[in-house]
C-alpha positions as CSV (number, residue, x, y, z in Angstrom):
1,X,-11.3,-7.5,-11.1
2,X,-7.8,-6.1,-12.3
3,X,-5.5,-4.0,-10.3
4,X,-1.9,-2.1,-10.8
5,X,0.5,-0.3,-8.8
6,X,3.6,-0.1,-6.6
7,X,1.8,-3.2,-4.9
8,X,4.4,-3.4,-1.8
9,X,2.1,-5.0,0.5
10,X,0.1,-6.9,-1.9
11,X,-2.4,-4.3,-2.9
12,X,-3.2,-5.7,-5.9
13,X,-4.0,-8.6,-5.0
14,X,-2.2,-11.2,-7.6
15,X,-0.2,-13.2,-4.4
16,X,2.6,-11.3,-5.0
17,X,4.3,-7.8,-3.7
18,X,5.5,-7.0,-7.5
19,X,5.3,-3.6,-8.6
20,X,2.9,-3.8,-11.5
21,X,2.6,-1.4,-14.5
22,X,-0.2,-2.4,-16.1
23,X,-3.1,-4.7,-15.0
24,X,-3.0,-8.1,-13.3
25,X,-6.2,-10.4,-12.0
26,X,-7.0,-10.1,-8.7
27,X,-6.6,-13.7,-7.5
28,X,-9.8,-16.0,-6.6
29,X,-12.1,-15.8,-9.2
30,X,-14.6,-13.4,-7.2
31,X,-17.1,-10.9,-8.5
32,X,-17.4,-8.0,-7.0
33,X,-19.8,-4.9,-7.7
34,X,-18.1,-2.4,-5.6
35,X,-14.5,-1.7,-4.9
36,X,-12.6,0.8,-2.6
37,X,-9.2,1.4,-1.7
38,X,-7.3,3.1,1.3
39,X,-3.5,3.8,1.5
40,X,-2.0,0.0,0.5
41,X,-5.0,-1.9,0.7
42,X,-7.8,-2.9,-1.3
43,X,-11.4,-3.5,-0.7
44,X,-14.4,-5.4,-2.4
45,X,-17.8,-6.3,-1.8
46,X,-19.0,-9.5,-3.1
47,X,-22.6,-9.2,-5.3
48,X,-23.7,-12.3,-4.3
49,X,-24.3,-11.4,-0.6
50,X,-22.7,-8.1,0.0
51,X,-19.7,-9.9,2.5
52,X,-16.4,-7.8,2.4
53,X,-13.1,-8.7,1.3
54,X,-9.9,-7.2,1.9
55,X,-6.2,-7.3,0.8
56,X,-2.6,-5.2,1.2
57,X,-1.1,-3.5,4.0
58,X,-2.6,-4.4,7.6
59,X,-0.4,-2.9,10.2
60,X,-3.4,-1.2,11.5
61,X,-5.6,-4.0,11.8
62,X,-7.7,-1.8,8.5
63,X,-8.4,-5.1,7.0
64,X,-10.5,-7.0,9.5
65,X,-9.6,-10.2,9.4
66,X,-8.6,-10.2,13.0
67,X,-5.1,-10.0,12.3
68,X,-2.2,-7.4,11.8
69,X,-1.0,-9.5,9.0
70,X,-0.5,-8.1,6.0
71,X,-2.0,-10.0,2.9
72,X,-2.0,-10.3,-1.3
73,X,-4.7,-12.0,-2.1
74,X,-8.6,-11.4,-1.0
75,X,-9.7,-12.3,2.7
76,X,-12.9,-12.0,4.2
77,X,-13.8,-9.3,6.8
78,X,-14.6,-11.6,9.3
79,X,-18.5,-11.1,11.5
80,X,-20.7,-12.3,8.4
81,X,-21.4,-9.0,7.6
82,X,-23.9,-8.1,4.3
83,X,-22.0,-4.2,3.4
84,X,-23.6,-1.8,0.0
85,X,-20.4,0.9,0.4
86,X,-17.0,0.4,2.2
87,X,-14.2,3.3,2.4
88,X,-10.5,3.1,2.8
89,X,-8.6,5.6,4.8
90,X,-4.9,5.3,5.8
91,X,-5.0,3.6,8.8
92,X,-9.3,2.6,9.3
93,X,-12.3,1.0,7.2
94,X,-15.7,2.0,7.1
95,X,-18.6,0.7,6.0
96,X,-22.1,1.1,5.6
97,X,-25.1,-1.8,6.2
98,X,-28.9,-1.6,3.7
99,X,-30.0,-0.5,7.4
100,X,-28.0,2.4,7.2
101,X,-25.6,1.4,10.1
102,X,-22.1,2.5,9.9
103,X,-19.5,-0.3,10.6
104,X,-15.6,0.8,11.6
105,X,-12.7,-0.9,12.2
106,X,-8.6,-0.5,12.2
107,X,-6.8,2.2,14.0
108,X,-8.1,4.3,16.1
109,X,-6.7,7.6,15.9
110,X,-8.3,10.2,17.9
111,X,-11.6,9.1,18.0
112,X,-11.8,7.8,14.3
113,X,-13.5,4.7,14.6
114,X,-16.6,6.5,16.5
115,X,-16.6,3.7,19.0
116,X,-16.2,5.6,22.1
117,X,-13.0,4.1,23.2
118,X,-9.4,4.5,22.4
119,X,-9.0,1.0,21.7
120,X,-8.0,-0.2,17.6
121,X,-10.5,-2.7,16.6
122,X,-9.3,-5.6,14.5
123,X,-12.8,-6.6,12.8
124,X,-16.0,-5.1,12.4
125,X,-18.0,-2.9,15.0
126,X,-20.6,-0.7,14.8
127,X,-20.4,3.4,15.2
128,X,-21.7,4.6,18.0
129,X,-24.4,8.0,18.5
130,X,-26.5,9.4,15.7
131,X,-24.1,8.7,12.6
132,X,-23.4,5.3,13.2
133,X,-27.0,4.3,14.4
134,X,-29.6,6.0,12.1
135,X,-31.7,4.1,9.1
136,X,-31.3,7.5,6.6
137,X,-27.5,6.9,6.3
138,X,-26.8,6.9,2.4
139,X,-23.2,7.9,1.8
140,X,-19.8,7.2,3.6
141,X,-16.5,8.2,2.5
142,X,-13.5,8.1,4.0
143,X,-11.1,11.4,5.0
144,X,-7.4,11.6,5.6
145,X,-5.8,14.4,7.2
146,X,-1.7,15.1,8.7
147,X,-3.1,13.7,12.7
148,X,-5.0,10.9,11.3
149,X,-7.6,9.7,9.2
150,X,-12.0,9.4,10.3
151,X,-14.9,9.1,8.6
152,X,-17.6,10.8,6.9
153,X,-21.6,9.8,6.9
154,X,-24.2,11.7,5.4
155,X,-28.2,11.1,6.2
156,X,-29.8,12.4,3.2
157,X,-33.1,12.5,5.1
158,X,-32.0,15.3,7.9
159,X,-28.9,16.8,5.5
160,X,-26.6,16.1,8.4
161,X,-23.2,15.2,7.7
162,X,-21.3,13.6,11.1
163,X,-17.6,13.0,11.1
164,X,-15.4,10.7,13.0
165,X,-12.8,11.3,14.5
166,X,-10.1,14.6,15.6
167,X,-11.0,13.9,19.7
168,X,-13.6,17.1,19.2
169,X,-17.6,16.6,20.5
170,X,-19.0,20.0,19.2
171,X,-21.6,20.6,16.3
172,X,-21.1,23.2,13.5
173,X,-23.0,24.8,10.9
174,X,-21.3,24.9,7.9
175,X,-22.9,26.6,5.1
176,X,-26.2,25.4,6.2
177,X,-25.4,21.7,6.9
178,X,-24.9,20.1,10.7
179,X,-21.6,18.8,10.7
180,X,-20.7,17.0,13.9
181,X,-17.2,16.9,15.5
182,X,-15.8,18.9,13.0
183,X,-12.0,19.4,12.4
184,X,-10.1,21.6,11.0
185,X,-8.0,20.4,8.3
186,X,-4.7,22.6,6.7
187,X,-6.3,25.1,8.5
188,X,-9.7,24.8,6.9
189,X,-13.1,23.7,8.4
């Protein structure tokens, strides 16, 4: 895996916090199949067994290592967890389980982390209600806004799209699809 970039918290992953212009090998000799990244941090899954590693900025706990420690080179997300899809967000991770469980950890900023609590999480825990517990989970992505950051889980079975975070508890219809505690971002739904 190669990475670039302003790399101030070790981002890219080469043991070092260098700015770097053009590509450098992540450190480690891993192979990964899928790759995310949030604000200063990087994620990877591993082919071999689908466990998740982590590196750059961890002020937020958003790497889940169970530390606030930020790091250059890969660590694994600690729990022994097998992950298909992980998403960075500024401040929080997600990621998704073959069973279609959603997993969330880092910050929690106004209900983000969709663990019921107002507590950060420095490792792995599962999402809580409907979008964190179904089997027809397919998609996650991970959504930034000015008050925070939350995340975004689509069941392709039912078309209902659920989103973390914002403190809200109400249900929308927008444009024909259930979207669960819905915010409104730059003024938009």
């Amino acid at each position: 895996m190669w990475a670039w970039g302003t790399n101030a918290n070790g981002s890219a992953g080469d043991n070092t916090a260098a700015a770097r212009s053009s590509p450098v090998s992540v450190v480690g000799g891993h192979s990964f199949n899928v790759i995310a990244a949030g604000t200063d941090t990087s994620f990877a899954l591993k082919s071999s067994d689908g466990s998740l590693w982590s590196w750059g900025l961890n002020t937020n706990d958003q790497l889940g290592d169970g530390t606030i420690i930020n790091r250059s080179s890969p660590v694994s997300v600690i729990g022994g967890h097998s992950f298909i899809k992980v998403a960075g967000s500024g401040t929080s991770t997600y990621a998704l389980k073959a069973d279609g469980s959603v997993w969330a950890w880092g910050k929690r900023t106004s209900g983000g982390l969709g663990n019921n609590t107002a507590n950060s999480i420095r490792s792995p825990e599962q999402v809580v209600g409907p979008s964190g517990g179904g089997s027809n989970i397919k998609t996650i992505l991970s959504v930034v806004y000015s008050k925070g950051s939350g995340g975004v889980f689509n069941d392709i079975t039912t078309g209902t799209i659920s989103v973390s975070g914002g403190g809200t508890s109400q249900v929308k219809t927008v444009n024909g699809v259930t979207v669960a505690n819905v915010k409104t971002i730059n003024g938009n739904t």
